[in-house]
C-alpha positions as CSV (number, residue, x, y, z in Angstrom):
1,X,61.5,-19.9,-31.3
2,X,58.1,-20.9,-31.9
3,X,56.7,-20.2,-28.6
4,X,58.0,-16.7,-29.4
5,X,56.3,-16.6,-32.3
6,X,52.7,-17.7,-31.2
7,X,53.0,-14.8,-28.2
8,X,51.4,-11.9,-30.3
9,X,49.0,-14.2,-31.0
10,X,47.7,-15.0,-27.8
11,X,48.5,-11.7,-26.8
12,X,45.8,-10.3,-29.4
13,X,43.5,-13.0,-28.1
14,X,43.9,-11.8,-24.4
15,X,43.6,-8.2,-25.3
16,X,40.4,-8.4,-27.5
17,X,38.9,-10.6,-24.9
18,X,40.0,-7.6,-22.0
19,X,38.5,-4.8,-24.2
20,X,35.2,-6.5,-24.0
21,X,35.3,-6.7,-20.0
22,X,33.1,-4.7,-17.6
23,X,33.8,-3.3,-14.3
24,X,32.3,-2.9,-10.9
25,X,31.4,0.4,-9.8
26,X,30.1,0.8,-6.2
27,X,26.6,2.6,-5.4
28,X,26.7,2.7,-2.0
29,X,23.0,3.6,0.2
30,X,22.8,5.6,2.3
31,X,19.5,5.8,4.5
32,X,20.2,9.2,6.2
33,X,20.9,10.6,2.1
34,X,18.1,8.7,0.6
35,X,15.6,9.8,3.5
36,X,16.9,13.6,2.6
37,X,15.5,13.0,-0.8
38,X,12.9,11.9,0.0
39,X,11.8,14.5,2.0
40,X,13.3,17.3,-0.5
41,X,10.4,15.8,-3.2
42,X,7.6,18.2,-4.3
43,X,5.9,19.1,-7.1
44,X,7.6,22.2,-8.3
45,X,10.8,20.1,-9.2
46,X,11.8,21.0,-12.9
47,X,12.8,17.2,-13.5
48,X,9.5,16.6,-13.1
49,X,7.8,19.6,-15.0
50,X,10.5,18.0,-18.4
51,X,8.8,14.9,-17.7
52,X,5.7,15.7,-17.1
53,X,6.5,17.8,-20.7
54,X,7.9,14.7,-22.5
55,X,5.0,12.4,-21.6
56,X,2.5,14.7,-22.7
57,X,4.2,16.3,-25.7
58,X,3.7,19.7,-25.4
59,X,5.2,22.5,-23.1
60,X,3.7,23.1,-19.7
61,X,3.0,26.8,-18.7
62,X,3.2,27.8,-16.2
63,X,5.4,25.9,-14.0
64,X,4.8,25.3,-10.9
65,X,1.1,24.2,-12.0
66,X,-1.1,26.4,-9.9
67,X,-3.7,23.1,-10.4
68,X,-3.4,19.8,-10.8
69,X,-6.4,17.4,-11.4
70,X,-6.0,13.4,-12.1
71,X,-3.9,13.4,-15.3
72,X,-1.3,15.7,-14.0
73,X,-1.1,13.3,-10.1
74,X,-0.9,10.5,-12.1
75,X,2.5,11.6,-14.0
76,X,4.0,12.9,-11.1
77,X,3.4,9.6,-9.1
78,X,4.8,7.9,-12.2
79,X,7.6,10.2,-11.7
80,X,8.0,9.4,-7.9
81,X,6.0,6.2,-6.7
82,X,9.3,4.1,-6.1
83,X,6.8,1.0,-6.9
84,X,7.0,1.7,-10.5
85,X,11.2,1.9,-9.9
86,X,10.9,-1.5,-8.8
87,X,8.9,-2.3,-12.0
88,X,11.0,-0.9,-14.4
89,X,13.9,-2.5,-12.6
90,X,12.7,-6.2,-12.7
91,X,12.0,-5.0,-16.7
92,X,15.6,-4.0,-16.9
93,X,16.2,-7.9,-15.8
94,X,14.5,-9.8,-18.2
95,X,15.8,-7.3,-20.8
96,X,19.4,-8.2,-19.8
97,X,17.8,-11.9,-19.9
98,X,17.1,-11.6,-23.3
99,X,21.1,-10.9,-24.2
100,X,21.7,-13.9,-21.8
101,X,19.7,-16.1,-23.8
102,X,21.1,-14.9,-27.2
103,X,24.6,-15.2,-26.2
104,X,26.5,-17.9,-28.4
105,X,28.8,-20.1,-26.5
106,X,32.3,-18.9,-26.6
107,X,35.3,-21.2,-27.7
108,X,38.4,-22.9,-25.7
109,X,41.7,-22.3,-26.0
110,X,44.6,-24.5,-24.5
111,X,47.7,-24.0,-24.9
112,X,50.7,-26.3,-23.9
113,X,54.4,-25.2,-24.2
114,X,57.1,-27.3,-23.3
115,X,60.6,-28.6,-23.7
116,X,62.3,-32.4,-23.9
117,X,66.1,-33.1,-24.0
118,X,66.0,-34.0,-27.8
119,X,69.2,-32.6,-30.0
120,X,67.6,-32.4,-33.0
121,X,64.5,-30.0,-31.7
122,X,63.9,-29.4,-27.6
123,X,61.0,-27.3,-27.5
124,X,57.7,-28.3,-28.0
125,X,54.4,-26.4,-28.7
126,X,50.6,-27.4,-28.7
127,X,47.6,-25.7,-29.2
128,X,43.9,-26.7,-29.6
129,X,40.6,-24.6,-29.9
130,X,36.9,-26.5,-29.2
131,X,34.4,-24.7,-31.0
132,X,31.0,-25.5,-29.3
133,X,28.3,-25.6,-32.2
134,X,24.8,-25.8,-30.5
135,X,22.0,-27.5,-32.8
136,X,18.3,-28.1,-33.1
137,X,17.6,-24.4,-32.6
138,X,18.0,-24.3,-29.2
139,X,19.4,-20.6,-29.0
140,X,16.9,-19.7,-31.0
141,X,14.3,-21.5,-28.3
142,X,15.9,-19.4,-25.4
143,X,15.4,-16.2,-27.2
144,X,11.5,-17.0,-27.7
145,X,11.4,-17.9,-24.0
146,X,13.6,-15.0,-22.7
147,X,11.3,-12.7,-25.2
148,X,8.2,-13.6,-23.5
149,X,9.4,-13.1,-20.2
150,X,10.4,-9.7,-20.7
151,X,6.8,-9.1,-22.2
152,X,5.4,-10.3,-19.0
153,X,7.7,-8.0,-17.1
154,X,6.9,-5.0,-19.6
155,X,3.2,-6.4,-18.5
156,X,4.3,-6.0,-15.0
157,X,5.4,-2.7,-15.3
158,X,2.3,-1.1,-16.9
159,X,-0.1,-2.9,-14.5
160,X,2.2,-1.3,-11.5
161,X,1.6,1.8,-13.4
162,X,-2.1,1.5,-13.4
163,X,-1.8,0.3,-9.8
164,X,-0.2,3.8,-8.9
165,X,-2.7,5.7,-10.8
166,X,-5.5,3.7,-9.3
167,X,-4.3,4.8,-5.6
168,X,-3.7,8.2,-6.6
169,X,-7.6,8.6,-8.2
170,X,-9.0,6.5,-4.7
171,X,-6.4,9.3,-2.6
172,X,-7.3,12.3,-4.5
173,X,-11.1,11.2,-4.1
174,X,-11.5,10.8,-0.5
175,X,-9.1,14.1,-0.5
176,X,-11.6,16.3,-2.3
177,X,-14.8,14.6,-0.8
178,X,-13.3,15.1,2.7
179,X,-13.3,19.0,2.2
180,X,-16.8,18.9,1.1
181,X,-17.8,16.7,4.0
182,X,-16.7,19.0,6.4
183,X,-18.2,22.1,4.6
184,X,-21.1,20.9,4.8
185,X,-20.8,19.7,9.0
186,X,-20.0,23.1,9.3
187,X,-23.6,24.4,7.9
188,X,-25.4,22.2,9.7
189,X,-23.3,23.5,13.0
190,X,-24.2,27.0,11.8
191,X,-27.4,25.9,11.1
192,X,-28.1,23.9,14.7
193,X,-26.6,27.0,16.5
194,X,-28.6,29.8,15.2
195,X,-31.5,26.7,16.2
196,X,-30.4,26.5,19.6
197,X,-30.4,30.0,20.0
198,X,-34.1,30.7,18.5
199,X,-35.1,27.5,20.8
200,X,-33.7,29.4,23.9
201,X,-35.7,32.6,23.1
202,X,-38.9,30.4,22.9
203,X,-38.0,28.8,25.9
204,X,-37.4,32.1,27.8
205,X,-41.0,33.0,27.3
206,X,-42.5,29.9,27.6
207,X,-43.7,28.7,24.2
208,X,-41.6,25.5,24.4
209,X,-40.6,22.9,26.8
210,X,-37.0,22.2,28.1
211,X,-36.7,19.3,26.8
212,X,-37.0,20.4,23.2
213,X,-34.2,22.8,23.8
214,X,-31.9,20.0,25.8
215,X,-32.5,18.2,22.5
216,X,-31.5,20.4,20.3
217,X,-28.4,20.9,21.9
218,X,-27.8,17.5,22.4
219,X,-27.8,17.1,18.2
220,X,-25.3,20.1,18.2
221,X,-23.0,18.5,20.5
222,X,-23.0,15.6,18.4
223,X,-22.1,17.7,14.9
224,X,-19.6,19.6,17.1
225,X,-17.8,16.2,17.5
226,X,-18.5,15.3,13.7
227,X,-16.7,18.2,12.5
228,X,-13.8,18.1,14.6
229,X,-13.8,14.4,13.7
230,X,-13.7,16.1,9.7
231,X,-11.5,18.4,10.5
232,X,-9.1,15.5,11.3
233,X,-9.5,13.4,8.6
234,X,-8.7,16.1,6.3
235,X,-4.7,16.2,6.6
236,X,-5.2,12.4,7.0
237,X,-6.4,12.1,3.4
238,X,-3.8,14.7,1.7
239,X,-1.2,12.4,4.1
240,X,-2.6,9.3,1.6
241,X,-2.2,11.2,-1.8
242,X,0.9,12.4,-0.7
243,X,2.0,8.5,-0.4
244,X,0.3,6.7,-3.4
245,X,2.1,9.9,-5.5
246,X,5.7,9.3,-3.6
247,X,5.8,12.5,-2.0
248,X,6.0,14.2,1.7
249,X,2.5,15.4,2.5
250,X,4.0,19.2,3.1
251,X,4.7,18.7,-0.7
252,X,1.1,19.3,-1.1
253,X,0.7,22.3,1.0
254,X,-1.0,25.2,-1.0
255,X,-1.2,23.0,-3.6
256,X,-4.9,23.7,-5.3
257,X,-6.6,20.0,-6.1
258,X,-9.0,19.7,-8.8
259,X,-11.7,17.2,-10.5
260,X,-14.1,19.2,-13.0
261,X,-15.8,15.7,-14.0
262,X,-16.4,14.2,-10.4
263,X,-19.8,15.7,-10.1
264,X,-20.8,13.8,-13.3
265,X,-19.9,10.2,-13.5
266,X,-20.5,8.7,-16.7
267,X,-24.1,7.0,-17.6
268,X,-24.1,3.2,-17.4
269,X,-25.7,3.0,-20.7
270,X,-22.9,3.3,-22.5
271,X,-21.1,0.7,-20.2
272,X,-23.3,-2.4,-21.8
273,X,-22.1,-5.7,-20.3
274,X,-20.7,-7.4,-23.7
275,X,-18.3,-4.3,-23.8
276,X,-16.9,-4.1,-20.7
277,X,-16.7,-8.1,-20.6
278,X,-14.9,-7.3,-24.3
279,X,-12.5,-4.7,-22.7
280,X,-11.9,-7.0,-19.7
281,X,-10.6,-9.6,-21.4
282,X,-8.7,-7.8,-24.2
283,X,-7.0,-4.9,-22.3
284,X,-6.5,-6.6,-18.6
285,X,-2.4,-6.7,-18.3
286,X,-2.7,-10.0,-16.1
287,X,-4.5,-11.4,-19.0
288,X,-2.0,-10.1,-21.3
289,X,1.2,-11.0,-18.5
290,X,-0.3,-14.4,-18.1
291,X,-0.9,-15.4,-21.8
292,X,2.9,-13.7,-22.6
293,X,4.3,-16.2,-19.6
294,X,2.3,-19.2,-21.1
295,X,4.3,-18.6,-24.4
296,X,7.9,-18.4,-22.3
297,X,7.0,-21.7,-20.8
298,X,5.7,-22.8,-24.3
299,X,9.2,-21.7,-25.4
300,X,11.0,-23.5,-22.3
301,X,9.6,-27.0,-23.9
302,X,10.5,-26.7,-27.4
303,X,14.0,-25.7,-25.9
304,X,14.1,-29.1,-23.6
305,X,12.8,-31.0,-26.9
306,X,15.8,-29.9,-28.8
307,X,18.5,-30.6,-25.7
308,X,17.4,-34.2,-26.9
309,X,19.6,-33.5,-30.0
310,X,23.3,-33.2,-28.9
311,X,25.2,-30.4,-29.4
312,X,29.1,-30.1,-31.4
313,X,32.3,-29.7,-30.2
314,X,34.9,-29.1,-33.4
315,X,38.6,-28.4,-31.6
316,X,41.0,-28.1,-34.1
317,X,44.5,-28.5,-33.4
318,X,48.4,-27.7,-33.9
319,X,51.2,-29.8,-32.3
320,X,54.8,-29.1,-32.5
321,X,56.3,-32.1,-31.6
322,X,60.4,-32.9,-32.5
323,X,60.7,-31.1,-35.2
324,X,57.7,-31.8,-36.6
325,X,53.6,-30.4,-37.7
326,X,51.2,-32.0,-36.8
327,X,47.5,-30.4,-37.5
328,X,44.2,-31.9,-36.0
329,X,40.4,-31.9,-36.0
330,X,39.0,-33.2,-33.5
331,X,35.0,-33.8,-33.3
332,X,32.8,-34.7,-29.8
333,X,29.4,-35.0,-28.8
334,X,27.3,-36.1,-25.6
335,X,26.1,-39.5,-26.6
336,X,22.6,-40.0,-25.3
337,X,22.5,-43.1,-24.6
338,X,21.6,-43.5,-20.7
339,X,18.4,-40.6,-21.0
340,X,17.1,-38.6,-23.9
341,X,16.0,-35.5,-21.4
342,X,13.1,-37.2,-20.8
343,X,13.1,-35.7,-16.7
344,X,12.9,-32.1,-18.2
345,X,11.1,-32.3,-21.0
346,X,8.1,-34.1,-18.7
347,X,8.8,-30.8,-16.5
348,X,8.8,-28.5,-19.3
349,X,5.3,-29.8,-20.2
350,X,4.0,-29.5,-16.7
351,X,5.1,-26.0,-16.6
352,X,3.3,-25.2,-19.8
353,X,-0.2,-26.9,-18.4
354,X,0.1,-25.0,-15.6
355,X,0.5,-21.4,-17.5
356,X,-2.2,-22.6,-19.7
357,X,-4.5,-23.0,-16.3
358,X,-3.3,-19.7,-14.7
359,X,-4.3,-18.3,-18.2
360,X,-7.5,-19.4,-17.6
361,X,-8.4,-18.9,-14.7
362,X,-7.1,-15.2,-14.4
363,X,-9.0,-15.1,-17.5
364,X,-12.2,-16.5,-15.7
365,X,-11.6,-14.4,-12.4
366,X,-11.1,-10.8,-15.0
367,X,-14.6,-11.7,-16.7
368,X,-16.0,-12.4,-13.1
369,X,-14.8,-9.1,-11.5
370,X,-15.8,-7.0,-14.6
371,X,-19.8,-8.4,-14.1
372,X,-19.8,-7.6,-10.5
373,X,-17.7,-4.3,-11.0
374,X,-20.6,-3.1,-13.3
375,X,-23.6,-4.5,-11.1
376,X,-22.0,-2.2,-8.9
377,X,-21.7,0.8,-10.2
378,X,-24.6,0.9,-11.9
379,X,-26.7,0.2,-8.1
380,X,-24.6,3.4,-7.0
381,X,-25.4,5.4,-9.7
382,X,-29.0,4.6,-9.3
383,X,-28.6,5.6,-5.9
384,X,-26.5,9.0,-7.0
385,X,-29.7,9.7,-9.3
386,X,-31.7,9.7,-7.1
387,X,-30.2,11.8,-4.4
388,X,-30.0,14.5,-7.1
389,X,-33.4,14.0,-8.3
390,X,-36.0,13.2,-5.4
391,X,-33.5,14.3,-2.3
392,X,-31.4,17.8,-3.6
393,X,-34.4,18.6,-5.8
394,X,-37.7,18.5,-3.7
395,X,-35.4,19.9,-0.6
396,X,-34.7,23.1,-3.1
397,X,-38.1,23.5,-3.7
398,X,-39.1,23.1,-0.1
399,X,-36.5,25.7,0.6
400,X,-37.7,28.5,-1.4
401,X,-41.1,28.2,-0.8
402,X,-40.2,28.3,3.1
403,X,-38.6,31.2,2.1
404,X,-41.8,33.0,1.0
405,X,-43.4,32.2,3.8
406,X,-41.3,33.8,5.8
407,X,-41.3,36.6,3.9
408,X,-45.2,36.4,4.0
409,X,-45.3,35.8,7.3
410,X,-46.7,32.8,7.3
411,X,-43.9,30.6,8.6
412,X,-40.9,32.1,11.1
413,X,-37.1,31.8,11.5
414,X,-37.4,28.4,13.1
415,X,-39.3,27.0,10.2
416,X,-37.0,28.1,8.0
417,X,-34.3,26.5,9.8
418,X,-35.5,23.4,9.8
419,X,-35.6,23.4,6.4
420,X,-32.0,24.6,6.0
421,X,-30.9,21.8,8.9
422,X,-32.6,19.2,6.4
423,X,-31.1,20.7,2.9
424,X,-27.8,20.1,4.4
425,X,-28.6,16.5,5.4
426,X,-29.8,16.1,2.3
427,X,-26.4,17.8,0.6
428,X,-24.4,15.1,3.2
429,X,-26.6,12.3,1.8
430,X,-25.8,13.3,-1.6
431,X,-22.1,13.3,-1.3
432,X,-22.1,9.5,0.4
433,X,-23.8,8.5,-2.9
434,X,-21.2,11.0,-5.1
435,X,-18.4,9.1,-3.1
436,X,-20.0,5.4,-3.2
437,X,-21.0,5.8,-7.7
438,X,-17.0,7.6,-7.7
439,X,-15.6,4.5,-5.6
440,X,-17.6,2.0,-7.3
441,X,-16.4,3.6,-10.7
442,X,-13.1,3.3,-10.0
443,X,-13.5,-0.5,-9.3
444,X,-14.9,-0.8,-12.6
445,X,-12.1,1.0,-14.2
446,X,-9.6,-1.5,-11.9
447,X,-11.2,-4.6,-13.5
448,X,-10.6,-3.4,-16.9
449,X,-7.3,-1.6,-16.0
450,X,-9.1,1.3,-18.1
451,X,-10.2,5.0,-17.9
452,X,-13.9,5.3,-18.7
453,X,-14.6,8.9,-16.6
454,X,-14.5,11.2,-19.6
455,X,-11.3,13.8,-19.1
456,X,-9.0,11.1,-17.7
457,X,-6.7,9.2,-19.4
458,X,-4.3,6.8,-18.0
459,X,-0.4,8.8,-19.2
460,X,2.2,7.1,-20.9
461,X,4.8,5.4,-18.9
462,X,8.1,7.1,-19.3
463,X,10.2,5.8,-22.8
464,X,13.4,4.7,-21.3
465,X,12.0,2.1,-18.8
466,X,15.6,1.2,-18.0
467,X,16.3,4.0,-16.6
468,X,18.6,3.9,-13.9
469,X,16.9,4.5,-10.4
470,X,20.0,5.8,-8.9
471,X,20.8,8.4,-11.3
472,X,17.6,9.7,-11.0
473,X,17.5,9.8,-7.2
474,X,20.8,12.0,-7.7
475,X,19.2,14.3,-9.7
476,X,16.7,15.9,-7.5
C-alpha cells in the first residue's frame, strides 16, 4: 500500500520534468528552393523597405527607392549578405552558452520497490534523492567565461557587419568609377575620330604625311579596344555589388546608384596621426573581440582554481523496510587526494597567456595598419590635389583660350582637338587619382572599422540578432 501511495508522487515529478521538455522539429534544405530565393531577391522587397525603416527610425518614401547611395546598400546587404546570417548565428551559440553555463545541476532520484516473504509486512519501499551542491563559485566562474565569449561573438558579428559594408563601398566604387571611365573613352573616341577625319582632309591635299594619319588611326584603334574593354567591365562591377549586397545582379537593373560626396574626400588635416592611432585602438572590434576572449579565458582559470575545492552531494533518504521507517542523510564528496587539478589549472593559465599575447599583438598589428593606412591616403590625396589643381585646371584654361583662337582665326579645328584629346586624358588621369584617394580611404576607414567620409555612417545591425535565418528565408 505504500508503493500506491508514493505513485502521485513520482507521477508529479515525471510530469513537471515532461512539461519542461523540448522537441525536434525538422527544417529540411532544399537547394533547388533555396536557389529560387535567392534568385527572387531585389531591392523592392517590402521586408526589406520595414527594415530598412526600423534601422533608421523613420518612414521611407517612396518605396521602391528611386536612389540609393552607401547608407541605404549597406542596410540592404545587412538585410541579405548571408555572411552576417552566419554571424548572428554563431551569436545565437554563445547566447545559448551562456544558459548552459548558468544551468544548476539537477538532482537524482532512485527509487527501489520491492517485496520479501515476511508475514508481518512483505513489501518494501526505498527512495533517495542526491542533491549536487557545487561550491567555490564555480557556476558563477562559467557564467563570467560563457559572458565573454558571447561578447566576442557579438564582436564577431559587428566586425562581419563592417566587413559587408566595407565590400559594398569597394563594389559600389569601382561601379560608379567604371561608368565614368568609359564616358570619358568614349570622348576621346569621339574626339580621335573627328581627328582622323580632319587628318585625312589634310592628307588629301597634301599638307601632311601618311604616316601622321596611320598614326592617328593607330591611337584610335587602340581606344576602340579600351572602350569595348569598358564597356565590359561595366556589368562585371554591378555583378560585384550585386554579391557583396546578397543579391542577383538583374536585382540592380534600373536601379539609379549614387555617391554625392565621392568627388570630395575628406582633408587629411583633420585625420592627425594621434587620432586615428586613438580610434584604432579604441574602436577596432578585433581589439575589442580579443580583449573580451582574454577575459573568458581569464574566467576559464579562476573556474579550474575553484574545481580544486570539491563539490557536495546531500542524498537524503526514506527506507521502508519490515514494517519499519527508516530516514537518512547521506553526505559525499570527491576527496582530492591523488591531484588537486593541477593538469588544468597549468592549462587554464596557458590559455590565458596566450589571449593576453593575441591581445597584444592584434593590438600592435591595428596601430601598425592605421600609420600605414593614413601614409597612404594622405600620398593619394596629394596626388588627387593635384590632378584638380595643376592637370583639370591649366587644361581648362588651355581649352578656352584654344577656343578663341579658333574663333579668331588664329588656331584651326585640329588645334582645337588636340586640346580636347588632351582634356580628356587629363579627366582619365583625374579619375585614377579620384579612384586611388577613394580606395586608399576606404583602407583607412578598414583599419579603424570607422566611417570618416562625411554622409556615411556605418547603420545599426538589426535588434533581434537571434533571429532565425530560416524564417526569414521563408518570408521573401
Amino acid at each position: 500500500m505504500l508503493q500506491l501511495k508514493a505513485l502521485p508522487m513520482v507521477c508529479l515529478v515525471l510530469v513537471l520534468a515532461g512539461c519542461a521538455i523540448h522537441h525536434y522539429h525538422a527544417e529540411p534544405i532544399s537547394p533547388v528552393e533555396s536557389a529560387a530565393r535567392l534568385k527572387a531577391r531585389n531591392l523592392e522587397d517590402a521586408q526589406l523597405r520595414d527594415f530598412v525603416q526600423q534601422n533608421l527610425g523613420h518612414e521611407i518614401s517612396p518605396w521602391p527607392r528611386e536612389s540609393w547611395d552607401l547608407n541605404l546598400l549597406s542596410l540592404a546587404a545587412f538585410y541579405f549578405n548571408p555572411d552576417l546570417d552566419t554571424a548572428r548565428t554563431r551569436l545565437a551559440a554563445s547566447q545559448a552558452g551562456v544558459l548552459t553555463a548558468g544551468a544548476r545541476p539537477n538532482p537524482d532520484l532512485r527509487i527501489a520497490p520491492g517485496y520479501e516473504t515476511s508475514p508481518e509486512s512483505p513489501w518494501l519501499f526505498a527512495f533517495s534523492f542526491d542533491f549536487p551542491i557545487e561550491t567555490a563559485g564555480k557556476r558563477g566562474h562559467r557564467i563570467e567565461q560563457a559572458r565573454n565569449l558571447s561578447d566576442a561573438a557579438r564582436f564577431d558579428l559587428a566586425g562581419t557587419a563592417w566587413g559587408v559594408r566595407s565590400r559594398v563601398r569597394m563594389a559600389l566604387l569601382d561601379d560608379l568609377l567604371a561608368a565614368r571611365e568609359l564616358n570619358l573613352l568614349e570622348n576621346q573616341q569621339e574626339v580621335l575620330t573627328e581627328r582622323t577625319k580632319l587628318l585625312a582632309v589634310r592628307l588629301q591635299v597634301g599638307e601632311i604625311p601618311r604616316p601622321e594619319l596611320d598614326a592617328a588611326q593607330v591611337e584610335l584603334s587602340n581606344i576602340r579596344l579600351e572602350v569595348m574593354r569598358a564597356r565590359g567591365h561595366v556589368p562585371e562591377t554591378q555583378t560585384v555589388l550585386a554579391a557583396a549586397i546578397g543579391i542577383p545582379s538583374s536585382a540592380l537593373n534600373g536601379v539609379r546608384l549614387s555617391w554625392p560626396t565621392m568627388e570630395q574626400p575628406p582633408f587629411d588635416q583633420r585625420l592627425s596621426a594621434d587620432t586615428i592611432e586613438r580610434d584604432a585602438v579604441l574602436n577596432r572590434l578585433d581589439v575589442r573581440g580579443t580583449l573580451a576572449e582574454y577575459a573568458a579565458a581569464d574566467a576559464a582559470l579562476k573556474l579550474e582554481i575553484a574545481k580544486q575545492y570539491p563539490d557536495l552531494r546531500l542524498g537524503p533518504g526514506y527506507d521502508f523496510d519490515e514494517g519499519h521507517h527508516k530516514f537518512s542523510l547521506g553526505v559525499g564528496l570527491t576527496l582530492p587526494l591523488f591531484n588537486r587539478n593541477q593538469g588544468p589549472i597549468a592549462e587554464a593559465e596557458a590559455r590565458r597567456k596566450e589571449a593576453g599575447a593575441r591581445f597584444l599583438a592584434t593590438q600592435a598589428h591595428v596601430i601598425s595598419d592605421s600609420e600605414t593606412a593614413l601614409a597612404r591616403y594622405r600620398g593619394a590625396l596629394a596626388e588627387l590635389r593635384e590632378a584638380d589643381e595643376s592637370l583639370t585646371k591649366l587644361q581648362l584654361a588651355r581649352e578656352q583660350m584654344t577656343r578663341r583662337a579658333v574663333e579668331a582665326g588664329e588656331a584651326d579645328q585640329l588645334d582645337l582637338n588636340g586640346v580636347l584629346f588632351q582634356a580628356a586624358t587629363s579627366a582619365r588621369a583625374r579619375l585614377e587619382a579620384l579612384r586611388r584617394a577613394q580606395t586608399a580611404l576606404g583602407i583607412l576607414e578598414d583599419a579603424l572599422q570607422k566611417p570618416l567620409e562625411p554622409g556615411t555612417t556605418i547603420p545599426p545591425l538589426p535588434q533581434n540578432a537571434t533571429r532565425d535565418v530560416a524564417q526569414k528565408e521563408g518570408t521573401r
